[in-house]
C-alpha positions as CSV (number, residue, x, y, z in Angstrom):
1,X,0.0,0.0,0.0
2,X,1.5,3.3,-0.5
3,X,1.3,6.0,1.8
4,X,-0.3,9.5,1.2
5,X,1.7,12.2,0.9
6,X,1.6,15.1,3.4
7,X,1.2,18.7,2.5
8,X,4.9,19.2,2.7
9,X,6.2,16.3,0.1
10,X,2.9,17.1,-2.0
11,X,4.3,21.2,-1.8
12,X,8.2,19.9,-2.4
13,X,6.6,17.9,-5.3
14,X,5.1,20.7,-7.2
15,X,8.3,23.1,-6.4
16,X,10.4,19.7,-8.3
17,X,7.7,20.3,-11.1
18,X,7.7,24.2,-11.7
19,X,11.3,23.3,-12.2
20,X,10.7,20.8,-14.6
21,X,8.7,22.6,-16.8
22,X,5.5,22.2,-15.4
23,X,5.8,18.2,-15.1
24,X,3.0,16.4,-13.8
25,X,2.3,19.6,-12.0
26,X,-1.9,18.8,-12.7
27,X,-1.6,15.4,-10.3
28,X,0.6,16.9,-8.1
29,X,-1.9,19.7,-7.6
30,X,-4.7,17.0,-6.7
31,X,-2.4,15.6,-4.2
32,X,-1.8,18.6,-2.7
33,X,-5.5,19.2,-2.3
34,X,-5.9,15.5,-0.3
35,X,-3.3,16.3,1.7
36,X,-4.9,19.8,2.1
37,X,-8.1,17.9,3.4
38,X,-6.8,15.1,5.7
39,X,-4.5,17.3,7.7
40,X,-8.0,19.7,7.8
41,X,-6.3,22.6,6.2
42,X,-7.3,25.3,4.0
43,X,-4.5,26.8,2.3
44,X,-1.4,25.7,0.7
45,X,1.7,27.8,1.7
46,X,4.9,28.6,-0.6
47,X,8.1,30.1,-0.3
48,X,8.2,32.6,-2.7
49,X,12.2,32.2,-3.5
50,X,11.9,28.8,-4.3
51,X,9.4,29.6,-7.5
52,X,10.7,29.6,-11.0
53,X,8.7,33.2,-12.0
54,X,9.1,34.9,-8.3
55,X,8.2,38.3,-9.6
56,X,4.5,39.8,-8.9
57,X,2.9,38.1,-12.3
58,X,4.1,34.9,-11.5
59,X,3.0,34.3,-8.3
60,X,-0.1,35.9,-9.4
61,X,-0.7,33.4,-12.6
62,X,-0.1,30.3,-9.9
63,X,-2.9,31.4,-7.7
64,X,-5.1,31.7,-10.3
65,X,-3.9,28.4,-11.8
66,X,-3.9,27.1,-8.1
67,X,-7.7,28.5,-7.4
68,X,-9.1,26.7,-10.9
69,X,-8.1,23.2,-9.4
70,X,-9.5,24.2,-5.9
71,X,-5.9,25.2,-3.9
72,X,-5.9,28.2,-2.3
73,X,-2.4,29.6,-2.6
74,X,-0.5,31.9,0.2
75,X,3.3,32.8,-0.1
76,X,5.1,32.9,3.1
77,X,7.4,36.1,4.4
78,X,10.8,36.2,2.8
């Protein structure tokens, strides 16, 4: 049986695939949101720095991107 992922490998994952290009990022996001409902959260927090388009537009287009699939995205303080 394999395990779930937590919120924090299912975050690390989708940092891995906006560095690949986008890879996968779709199933990643899904997994994210499972992990976003077992440990009864209701946001998904990223570090900013570790985003391939850390500029305003960027983090912008990945909330929206985010939102569509059901994720609501925060960034944390620098």
């Amino acid at each position: 049986m394999v395990s779930e992922p937590t919120v924090a490998d299912a975050t690390n994952r989708i940092y891995e695939s906006l560095q690949a290009d986008n890879a996968d990022l779709d199933a990643h996001i899904a997994a994210l949101k499972a992990a976003l409902a077992r440990e009864g959260l209701k946001q998904a927090v990223f570090d900013p720095a570790r985003l391939a388009q850390n500029n305003r537009s960027g983090r912008k287009l990945m909330q929206a991107y985010f939102r569509q699939r059901g994720v609501t995205v925060k960034y944390s303080a620098s």
